[in-house]
C-alpha positions as CSV (number, residue, x, y, z in Angstrom):
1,X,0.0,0.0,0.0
2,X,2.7,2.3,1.0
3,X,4.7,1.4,-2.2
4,X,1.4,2.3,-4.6
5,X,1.1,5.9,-2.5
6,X,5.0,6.9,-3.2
7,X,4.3,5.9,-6.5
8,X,1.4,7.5,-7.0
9,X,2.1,10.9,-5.5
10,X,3.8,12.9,-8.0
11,X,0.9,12.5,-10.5
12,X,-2.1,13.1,-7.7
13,X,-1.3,16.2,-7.1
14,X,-3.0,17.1,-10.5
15,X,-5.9,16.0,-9.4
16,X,-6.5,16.3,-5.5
17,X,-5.4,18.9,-3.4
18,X,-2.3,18.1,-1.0
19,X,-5.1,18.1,1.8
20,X,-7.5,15.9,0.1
21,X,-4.3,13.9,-0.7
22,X,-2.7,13.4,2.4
23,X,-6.1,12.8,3.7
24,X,-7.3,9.8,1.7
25,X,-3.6,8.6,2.2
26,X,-3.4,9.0,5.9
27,X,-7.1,7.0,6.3
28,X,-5.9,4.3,4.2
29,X,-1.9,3.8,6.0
30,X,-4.4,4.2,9.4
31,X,-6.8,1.5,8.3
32,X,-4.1,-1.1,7.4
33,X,-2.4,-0.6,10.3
34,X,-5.5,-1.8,12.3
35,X,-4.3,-5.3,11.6
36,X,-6.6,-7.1,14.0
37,X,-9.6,-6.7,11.8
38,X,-7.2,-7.9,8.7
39,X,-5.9,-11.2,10.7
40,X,-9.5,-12.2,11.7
41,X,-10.0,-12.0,8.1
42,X,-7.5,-14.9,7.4
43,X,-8.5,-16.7,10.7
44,X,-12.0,-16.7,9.3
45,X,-11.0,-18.2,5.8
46,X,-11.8,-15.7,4.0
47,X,-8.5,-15.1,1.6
48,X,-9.0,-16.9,-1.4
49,X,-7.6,-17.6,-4.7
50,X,-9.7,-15.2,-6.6
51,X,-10.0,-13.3,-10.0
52,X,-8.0,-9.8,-9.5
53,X,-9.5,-7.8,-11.3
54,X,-13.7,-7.5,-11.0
55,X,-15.2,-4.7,-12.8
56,X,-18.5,-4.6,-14.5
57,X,-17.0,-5.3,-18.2
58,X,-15.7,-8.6,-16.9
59,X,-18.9,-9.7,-15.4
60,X,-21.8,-10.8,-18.3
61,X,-25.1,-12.0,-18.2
62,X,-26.4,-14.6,-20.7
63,X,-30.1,-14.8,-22.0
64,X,-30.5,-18.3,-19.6
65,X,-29.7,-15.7,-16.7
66,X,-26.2,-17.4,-15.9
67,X,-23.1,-15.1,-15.2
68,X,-19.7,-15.5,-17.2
69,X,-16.8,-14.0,-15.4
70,X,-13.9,-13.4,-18.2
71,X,-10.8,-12.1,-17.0
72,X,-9.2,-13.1,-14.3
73,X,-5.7,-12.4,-13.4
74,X,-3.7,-15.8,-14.1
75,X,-0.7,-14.4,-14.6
76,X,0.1,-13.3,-11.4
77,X,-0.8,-15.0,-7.4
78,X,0.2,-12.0,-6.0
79,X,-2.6,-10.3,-7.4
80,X,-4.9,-12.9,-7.6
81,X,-5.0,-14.3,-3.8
82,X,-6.8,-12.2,-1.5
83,X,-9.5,-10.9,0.7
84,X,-12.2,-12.2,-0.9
85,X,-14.0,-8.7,0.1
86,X,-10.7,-7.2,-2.3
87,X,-12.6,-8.5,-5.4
88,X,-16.3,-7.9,-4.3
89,X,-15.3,-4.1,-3.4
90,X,-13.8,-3.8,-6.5
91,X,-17.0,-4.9,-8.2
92,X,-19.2,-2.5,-5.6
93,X,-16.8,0.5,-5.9
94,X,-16.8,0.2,-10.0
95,X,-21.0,0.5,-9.9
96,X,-20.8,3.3,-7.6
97,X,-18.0,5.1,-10.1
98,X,-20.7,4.6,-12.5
99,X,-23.4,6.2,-10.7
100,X,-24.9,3.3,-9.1
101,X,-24.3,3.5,-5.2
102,X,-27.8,2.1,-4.7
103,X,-27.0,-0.9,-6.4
104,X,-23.5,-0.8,-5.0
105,X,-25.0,-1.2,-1.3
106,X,-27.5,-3.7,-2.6
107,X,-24.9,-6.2,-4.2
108,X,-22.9,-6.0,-1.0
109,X,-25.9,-6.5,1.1
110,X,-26.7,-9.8,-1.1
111,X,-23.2,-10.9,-1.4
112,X,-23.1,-10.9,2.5
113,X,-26.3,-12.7,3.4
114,X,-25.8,-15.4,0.8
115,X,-22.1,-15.9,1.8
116,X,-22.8,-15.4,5.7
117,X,-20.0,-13.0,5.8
118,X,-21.5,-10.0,7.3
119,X,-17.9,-9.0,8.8
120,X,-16.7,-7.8,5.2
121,X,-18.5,-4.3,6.5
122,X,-15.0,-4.3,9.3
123,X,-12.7,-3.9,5.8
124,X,-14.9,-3.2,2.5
125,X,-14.4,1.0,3.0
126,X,-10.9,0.6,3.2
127,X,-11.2,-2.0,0.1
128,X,-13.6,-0.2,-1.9
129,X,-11.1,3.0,-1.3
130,X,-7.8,0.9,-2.2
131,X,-9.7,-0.2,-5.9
132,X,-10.6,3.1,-6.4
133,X,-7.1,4.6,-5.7
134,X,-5.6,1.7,-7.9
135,X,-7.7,2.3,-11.2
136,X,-7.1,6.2,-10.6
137,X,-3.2,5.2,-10.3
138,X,-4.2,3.2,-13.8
139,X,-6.3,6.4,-15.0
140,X,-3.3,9.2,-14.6
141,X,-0.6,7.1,-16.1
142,X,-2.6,6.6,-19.1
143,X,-3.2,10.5,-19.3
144,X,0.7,11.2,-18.7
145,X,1.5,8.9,-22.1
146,X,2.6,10.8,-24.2
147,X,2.1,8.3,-26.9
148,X,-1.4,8.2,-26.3
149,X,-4.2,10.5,-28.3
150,X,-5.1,13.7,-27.3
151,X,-8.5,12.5,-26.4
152,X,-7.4,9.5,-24.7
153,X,-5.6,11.3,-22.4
154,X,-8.1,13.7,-21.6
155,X,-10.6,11.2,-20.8
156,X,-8.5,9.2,-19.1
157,X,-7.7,12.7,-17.0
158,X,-11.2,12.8,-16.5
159,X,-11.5,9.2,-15.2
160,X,-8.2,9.2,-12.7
161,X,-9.7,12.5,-10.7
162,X,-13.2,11.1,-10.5
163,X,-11.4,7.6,-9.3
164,X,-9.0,9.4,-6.5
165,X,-11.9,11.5,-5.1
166,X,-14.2,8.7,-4.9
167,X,-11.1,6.9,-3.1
168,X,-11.1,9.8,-0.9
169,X,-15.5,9.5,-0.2
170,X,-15.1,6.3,1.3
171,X,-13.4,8.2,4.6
172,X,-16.5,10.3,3.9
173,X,-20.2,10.2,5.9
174,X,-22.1,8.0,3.8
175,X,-25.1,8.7,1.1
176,X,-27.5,6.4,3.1
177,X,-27.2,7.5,6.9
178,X,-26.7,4.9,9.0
179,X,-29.6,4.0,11.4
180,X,-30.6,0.6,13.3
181,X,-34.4,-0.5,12.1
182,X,-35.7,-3.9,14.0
183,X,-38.4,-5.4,12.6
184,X,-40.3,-8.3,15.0
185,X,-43.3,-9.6,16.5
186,X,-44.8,-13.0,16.6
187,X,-44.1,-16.1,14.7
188,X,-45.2,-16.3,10.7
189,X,-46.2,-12.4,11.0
190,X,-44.4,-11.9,7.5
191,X,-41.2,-10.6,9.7
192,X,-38.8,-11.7,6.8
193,X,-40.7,-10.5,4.4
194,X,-41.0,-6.8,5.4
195,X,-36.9,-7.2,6.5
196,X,-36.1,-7.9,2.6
197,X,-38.5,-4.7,1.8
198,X,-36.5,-2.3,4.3
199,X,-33.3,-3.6,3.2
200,X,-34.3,-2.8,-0.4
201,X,-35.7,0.6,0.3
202,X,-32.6,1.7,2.6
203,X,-30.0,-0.5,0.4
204,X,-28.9,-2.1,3.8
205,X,-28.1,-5.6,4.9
206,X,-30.5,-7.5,6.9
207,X,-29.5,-10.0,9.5
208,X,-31.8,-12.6,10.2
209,X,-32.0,-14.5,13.9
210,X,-33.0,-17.9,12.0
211,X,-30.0,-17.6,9.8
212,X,-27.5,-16.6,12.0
213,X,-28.7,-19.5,14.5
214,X,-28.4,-22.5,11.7
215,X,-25.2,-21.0,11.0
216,X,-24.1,-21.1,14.1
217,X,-25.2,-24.7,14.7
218,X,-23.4,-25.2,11.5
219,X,-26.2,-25.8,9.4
220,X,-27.8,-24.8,6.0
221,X,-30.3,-21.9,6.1
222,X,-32.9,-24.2,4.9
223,X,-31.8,-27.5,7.1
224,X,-34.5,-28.2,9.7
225,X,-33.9,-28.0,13.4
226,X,-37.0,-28.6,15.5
227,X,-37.2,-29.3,18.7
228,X,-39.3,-28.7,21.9
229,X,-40.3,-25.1,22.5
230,X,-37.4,-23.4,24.5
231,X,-35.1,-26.3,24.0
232,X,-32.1,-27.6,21.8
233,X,-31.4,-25.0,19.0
234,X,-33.9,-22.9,20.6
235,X,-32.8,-22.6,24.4
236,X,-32.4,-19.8,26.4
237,X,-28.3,-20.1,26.0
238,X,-28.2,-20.9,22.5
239,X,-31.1,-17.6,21.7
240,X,-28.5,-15.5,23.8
241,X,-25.9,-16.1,21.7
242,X,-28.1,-15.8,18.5
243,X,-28.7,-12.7,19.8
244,X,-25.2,-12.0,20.6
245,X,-23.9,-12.3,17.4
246,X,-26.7,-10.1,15.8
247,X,-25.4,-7.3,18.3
248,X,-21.7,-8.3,17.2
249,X,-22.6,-8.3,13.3
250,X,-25.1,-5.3,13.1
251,X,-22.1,-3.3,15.3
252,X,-19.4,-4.2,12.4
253,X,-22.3,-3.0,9.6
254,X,-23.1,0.3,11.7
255,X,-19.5,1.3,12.4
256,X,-19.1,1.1,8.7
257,X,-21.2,3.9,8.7
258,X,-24.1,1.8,6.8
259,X,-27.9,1.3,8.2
260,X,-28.8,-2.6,9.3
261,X,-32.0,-4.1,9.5
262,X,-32.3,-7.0,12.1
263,X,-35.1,-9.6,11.1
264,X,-35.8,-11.4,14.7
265,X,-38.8,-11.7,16.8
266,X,-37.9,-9.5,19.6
267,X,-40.3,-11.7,21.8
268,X,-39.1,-9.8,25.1
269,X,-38.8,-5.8,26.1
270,X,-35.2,-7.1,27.5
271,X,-33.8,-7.6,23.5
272,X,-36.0,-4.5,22.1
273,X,-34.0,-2.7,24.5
274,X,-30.6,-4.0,23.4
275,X,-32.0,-3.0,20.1
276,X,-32.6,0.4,20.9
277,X,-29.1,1.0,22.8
278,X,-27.0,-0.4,20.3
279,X,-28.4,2.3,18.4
280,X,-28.0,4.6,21.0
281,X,-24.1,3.9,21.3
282,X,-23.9,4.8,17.6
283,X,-25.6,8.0,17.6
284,X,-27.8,7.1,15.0
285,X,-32.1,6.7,14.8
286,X,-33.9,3.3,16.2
287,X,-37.3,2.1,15.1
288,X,-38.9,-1.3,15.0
289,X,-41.8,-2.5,12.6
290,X,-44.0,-4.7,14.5
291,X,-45.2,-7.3,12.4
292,X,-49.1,-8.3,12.7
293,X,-51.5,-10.9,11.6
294,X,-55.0,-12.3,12.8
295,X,-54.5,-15.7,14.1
296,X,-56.1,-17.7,11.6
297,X,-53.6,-16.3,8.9
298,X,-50.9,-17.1,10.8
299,X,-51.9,-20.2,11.3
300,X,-52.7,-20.3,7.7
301,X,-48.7,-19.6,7.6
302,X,-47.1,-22.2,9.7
303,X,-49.6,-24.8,8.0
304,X,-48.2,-24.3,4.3
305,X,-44.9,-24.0,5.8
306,X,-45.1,-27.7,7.3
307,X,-46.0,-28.9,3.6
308,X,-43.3,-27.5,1.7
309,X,-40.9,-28.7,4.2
310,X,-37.8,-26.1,3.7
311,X,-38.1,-23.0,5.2
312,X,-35.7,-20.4,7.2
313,X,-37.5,-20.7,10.2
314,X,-38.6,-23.7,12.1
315,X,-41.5,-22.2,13.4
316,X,-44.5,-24.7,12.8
317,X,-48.5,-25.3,14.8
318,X,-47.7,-26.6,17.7
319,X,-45.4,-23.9,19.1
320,X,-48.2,-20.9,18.3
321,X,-49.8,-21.3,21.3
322,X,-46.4,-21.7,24.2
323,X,-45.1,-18.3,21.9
324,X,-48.2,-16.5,22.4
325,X,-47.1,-16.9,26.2
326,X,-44.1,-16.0,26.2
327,X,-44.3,-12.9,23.8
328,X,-44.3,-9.7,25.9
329,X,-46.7,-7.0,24.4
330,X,-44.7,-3.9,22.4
331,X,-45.7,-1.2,24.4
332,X,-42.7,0.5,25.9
333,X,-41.8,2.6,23.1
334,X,-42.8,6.0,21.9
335,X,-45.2,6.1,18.3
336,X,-42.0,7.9,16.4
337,X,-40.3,4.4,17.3
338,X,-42.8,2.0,16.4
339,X,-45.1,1.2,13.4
340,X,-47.6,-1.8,13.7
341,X,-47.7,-3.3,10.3
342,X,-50.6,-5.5,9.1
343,X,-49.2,-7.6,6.9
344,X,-52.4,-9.9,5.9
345,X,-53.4,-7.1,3.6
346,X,-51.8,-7.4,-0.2
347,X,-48.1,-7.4,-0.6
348,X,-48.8,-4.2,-2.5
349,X,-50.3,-2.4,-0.1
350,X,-47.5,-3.7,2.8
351,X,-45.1,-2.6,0.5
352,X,-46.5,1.5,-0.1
353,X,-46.8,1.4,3.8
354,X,-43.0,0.5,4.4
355,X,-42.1,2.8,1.2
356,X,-43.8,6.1,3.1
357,X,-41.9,4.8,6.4
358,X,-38.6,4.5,5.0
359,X,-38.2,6.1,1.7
360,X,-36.6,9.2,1.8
């Protein structure tokens, strides 16, 4: 990193001020030297043998809907092996170069759910900022060539400033402000459902408790782990650490300076109240969607739920009744906090309700 900086600096003078410069450089040199958050990369397994090099003109999409993925870097390990957050930031900071930061956030967001890697938010600024700085390194030494057209280089002038100030944003408060939105209430409410809405509307990742508890256990999302209400997968100890490593993964998105969306049923004031101070300790707003169905729909719910057989969560009949019991009523928090949504009306109309909450 160091080495790309002193090489670097003579020509990004031309397009950043020495403050704006020494800025982007001193976050970067700072961030690397965190190495804590780097090593528990490794630890975790996620450097990879990778392509190098993703940017959208590498990435295709054929009329079957499949992706081809041209152009990796073979030539070279150095470049290759990596973070595999190093090549998904590349791919999110090329769409937001092009415009695209909502579906920059978006592709992150889905990268991170289906590859249960939530903790590429502790190192994707610093990567996203890194790609940026290398292609405007590229950018500036194809507008110094003097072999090159004059309109070549002028574009490529163009391209190398936009590149190092968007390196530079990443140190930068975000687009989307960061805030910490729970949605929960009772089993087969349509709690998942409305989380995947938020997420869309605020381009945030959403952390799920049944996901996050299967994976933990050290199972597939859709694996089935039923047991006695309360018991096994679903004991008091093993819910406290579900919980626990919501609060750990939803603290890694919101220091990234991102908004999180938690998908869990928040059955007691005790965990709404977590909720609400982890916000708290970041500075940044708290609401919860309470999720709401008659009875009979929900029941309606768990039925169709037993037939198909696969499902995130293992909620099913015969536990309605013992979590009706146990499910302490939402009414310690103020109405800006709190919106009740019914969500056995039309997908439609649950959707224009959660667009007038959330959409700016």
């Amino acid at each position: 990193m160091q080495e790309n900086f002193q090489q670097t600096r003579s020509s990004i003078g031309d397009y950043l001020s020495p403050e704006q410069a020494r800025e982007v450089e001193v976050w970067q040199l700072d961030t690397l030297g965190d190495e804590s958050r780097f090593t528990a990369r490794i630890d975790a397994g996620r450097v990879r043998d990778g392509h190098g090099d993703l940017r959208l003109e590498h990435v295709y999409f054929g009329a079957d809907e499949s992706i081809t993925i041209i152009d990796c870097i073979e030539f070279s390990d150095r470049f290759r092996y990596a973070d595999v957050c190093a090549d998904i930031a590349f791919l999110s900071m090329d769409l937001a170069w092009h415009g695209r930061v909502d579906l920059s956030e978006r592709f992150l967001a889905r990268y991170a759910r289906e590859s249960n890697d939530y903790d590429l938010y502790s190192v994707v600024n610093f990567y996203e900022s890194y790609r940026a700085f290398v292609r405007g390194k590229v950018a500036s030494l194809l507008a110094a060539d003097t072999e090159a057209s004059t309109e070549a280089r002028e574009r490529a002038r163009g391209e190398a400033r936009r590149y190092f100030i968007l390196a530079l944003a990443y140190e930068r408060p975000p687009l989307v402000p960061p805030r910490v939105v729970v949605v929960g209430g009772m089993i087969a409410t349509g709690k998942s459902c409305a989380a995947e809405t938020i997420g869309e509307l605020l381009a945030a990742p959403v952390l799920s408790s049944d996901r996050t508890r299967k994976r933990l256990m050290g199972r597939k999302p859709t694996d089935s782990m039923q047991s006695e209400a309360w018991s096994g997968a679903y004991s008091a100890q093993a819910t406290e650490a579900v919980y626990g490593e919501l609060w750990r993964l939803a603290d890694i998105v919101l220091s990234s300076g991102r908004p999180v969306v938690i998908d869990a049923s928040f059955r007691t004031a005790a965990l709404r109240d977590a909720a609400r101070r982890l916000a708290d300790r970041h500075g940044v707003p708290f609401s919860l969607v309470e999720c709401r169905a008659p009875r009979e729909v929900i029941w309606e719910r768990l039925s169709a739920r037993e037939s198909l057989g696969t499902h995130d969560s293992d909620a099913r009949t015969d536990l309605l009744d013992e979590f009706e019991k146990h499910f302490e009523p939402i009414d310690e928090l103020p109405p800006a906090q709190h919106l009740r949504l019914d969500t056995s009306r039309s997908r439609d109309e649950t959707r224009r309700r959660l667009e007038k909450a959330f959409e700016s």
